[in-house]
N, C-alpha and C positions, 0 to 999 in steps of 0.2 A: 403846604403843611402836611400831606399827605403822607410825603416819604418819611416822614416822623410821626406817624402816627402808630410808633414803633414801642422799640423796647431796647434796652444796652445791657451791658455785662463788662465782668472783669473780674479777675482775681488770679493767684499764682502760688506762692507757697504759704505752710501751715502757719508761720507766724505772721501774716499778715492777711492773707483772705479766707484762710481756711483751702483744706484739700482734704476730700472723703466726702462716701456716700451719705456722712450726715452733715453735714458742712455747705449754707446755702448765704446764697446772698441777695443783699433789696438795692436795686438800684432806684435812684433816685434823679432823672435828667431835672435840670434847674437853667432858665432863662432868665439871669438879672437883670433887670430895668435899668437904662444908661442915666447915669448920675447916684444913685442909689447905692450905699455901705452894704450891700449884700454880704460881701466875703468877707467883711469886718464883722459881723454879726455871727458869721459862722464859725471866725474864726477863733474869737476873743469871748462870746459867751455859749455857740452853740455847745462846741468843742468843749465846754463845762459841765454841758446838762450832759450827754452823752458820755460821759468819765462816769456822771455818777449813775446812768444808767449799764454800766460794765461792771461797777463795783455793786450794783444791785443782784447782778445776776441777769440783769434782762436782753443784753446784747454780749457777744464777745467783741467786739470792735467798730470804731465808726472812720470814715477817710473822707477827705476833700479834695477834689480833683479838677483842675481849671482847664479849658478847651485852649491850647495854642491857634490862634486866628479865629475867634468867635464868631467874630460878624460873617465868617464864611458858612456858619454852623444853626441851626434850628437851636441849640441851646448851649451855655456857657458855661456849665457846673454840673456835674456827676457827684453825688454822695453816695457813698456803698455804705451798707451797714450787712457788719458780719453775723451769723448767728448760725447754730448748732439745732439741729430738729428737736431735743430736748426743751429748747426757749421758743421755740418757733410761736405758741401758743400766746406767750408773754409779749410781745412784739411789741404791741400796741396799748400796752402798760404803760401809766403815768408813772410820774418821777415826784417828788416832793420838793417845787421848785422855792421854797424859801430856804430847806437847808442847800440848792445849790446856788442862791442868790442872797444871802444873807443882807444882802447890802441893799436890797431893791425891796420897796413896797407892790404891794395887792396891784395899786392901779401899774404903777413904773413896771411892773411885768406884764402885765394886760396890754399897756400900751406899745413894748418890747415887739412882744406877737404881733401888733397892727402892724407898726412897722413895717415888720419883716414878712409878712403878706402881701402888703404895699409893694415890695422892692422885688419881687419876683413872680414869675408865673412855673408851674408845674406842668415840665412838657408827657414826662411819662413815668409810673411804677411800677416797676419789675422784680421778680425770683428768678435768678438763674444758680446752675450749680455746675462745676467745673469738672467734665473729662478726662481732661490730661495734661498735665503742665511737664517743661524741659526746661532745665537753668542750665545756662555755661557758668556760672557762678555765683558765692552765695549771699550776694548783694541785693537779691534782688524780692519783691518788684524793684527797679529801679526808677529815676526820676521820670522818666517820660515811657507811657507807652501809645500805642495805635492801635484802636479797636477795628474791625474789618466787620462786617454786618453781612453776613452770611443766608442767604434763602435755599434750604436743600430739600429737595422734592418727596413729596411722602411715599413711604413707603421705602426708602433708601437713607435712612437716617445710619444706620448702622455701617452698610457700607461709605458711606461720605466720612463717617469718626473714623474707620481703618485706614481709610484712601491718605484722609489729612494727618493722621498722626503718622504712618508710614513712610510720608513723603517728608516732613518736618523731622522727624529721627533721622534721618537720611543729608538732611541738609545742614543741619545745628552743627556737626562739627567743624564744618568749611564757613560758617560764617563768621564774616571781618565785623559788624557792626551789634545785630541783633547780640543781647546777653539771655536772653530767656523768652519759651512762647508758651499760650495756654488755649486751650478750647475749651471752649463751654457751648452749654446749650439752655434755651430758652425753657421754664418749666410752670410758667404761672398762667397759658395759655395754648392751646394747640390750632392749627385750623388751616384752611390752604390761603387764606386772604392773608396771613400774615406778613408783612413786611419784608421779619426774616427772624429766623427762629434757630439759628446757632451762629457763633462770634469766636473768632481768633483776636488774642491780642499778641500783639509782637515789643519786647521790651526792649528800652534805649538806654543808656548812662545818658547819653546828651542829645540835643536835640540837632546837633550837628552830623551826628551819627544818623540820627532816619532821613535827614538829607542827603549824606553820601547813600547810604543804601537804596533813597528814589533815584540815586543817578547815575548808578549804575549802567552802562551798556545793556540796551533789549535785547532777550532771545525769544524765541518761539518758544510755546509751551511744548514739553514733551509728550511722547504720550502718555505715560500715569498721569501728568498733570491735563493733558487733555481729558481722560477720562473720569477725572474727579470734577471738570469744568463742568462736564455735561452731566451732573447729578446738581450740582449749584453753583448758584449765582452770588458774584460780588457785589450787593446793593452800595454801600457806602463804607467811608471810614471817615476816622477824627481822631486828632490826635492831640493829648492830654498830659499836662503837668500836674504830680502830686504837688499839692498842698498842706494838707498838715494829716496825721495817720496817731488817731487815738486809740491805744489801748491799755 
């Protein structure tokens, strides 16, 4: 459990995760219990209360994201919740869950909540805010992306954002698979024991497509890619299907 005793990230262009220096987001890693309606839950009433926390004013958007190969993964569900440094403060504002359950009583929503307590555990809460994003097109995020869990050594934050955005401007036009990448960085915590504290996501149309792209023929790293290696480390990646994207 260690190597998750982490933090995740994600986001890409302005209508869907936000992009700018006010523009942040809550990760949410989620471990659903085997047998248990988790995604049915989030799908079919979370997905309700979280509309009308948009139309409140309290969030700009909320997304559900399923882990492709779970049981290989510390957790099975990513919810991002989008928000602007304006709402930041409101975050953690209630909702008025009778007018978004008109149809459920006092206890039948109380009992809702156990529930869905019951049917998951809470791997990690995170703030991240996004660097720099690239689209080959303007579909995107698209269905499937791959977070990569980045550890860059202190003191070298700044050079590791030039090394990687540099080197990915560089590469985007020549690639067959990837449609879109993003960097972000970790913002809710700093420290040298962290896990890892900035995240590339790399985006798919199909999941067939980050197949071909793992199987590509190996090359040696170059040297720019050598010398971005030796400022950080690849800890981990997973890789994720959208689910449903409310806004």
């Amino acid at each position: 459990m260690k190597y998750l005793m982490l933090t995740f990230s994600l986001c890409l262009c302005l209508n869907l995760f936000g992009q700018g220096n006010d523009a942040y987001l809550r990760l949410t890693f989620i471990k659903a219990k085997e047998g248990s309606n988790y995604r049915e839950n989030l799908t079919q009433k979370f997905a309700r209360l979280h509309q009308q926390r948009i139309e409140d004013g309290i969030i700009n958007g909320w997304d559900l994201w399923q882990v492709v190969n779970s049981r290989q993964t510390p957790f099975s569900h990513v919810i991002v919740t989008l928000m602007d440094i304006s709402k930041m403060d409101s975050l953690y504002s209630g909702v008025n869950m009778q007018k978004v359950f008109p149809d459920m009583t006092n206890n039948d929503i109380e009992t809702f909540y156990e529930n869905n307590i019951a049917s998951r555990d809470i791997i990690g809460d995170y703030i991240i805010t996004t660097v720099k994003s690239i689209s080959k097109t303007n579909s995107i995020p698209d269905e499937f992306m791959v977070m990569n869990f980045m550890k860059v050594k202190e003191g070298k934050f700044k050079t590791y954002e030039n090394m990687e955005i540099d080197l990915t401007t560089a590469a985007m036009p020549n690639e067959k698979f990837r449609t879109g990448w993003t960097l972000q960085k970790r913002i809710d915590k700093y420290g040298t024991d962290l896990f890892w504290n900035y995240l590339t996501v790399d985006w798919y149309a199909k999941y067939s497509d980050y197949i071909k792209a793992s199987s590509m023929p190996v090359v040696d790293a170059d040297k720019n890619y050598q010398s971005m290696m030796a400022i950080r480390d690849l800890r981990d990646r997973a890789v994720l299907r959208k689910v449903i994207s409310v806004r």
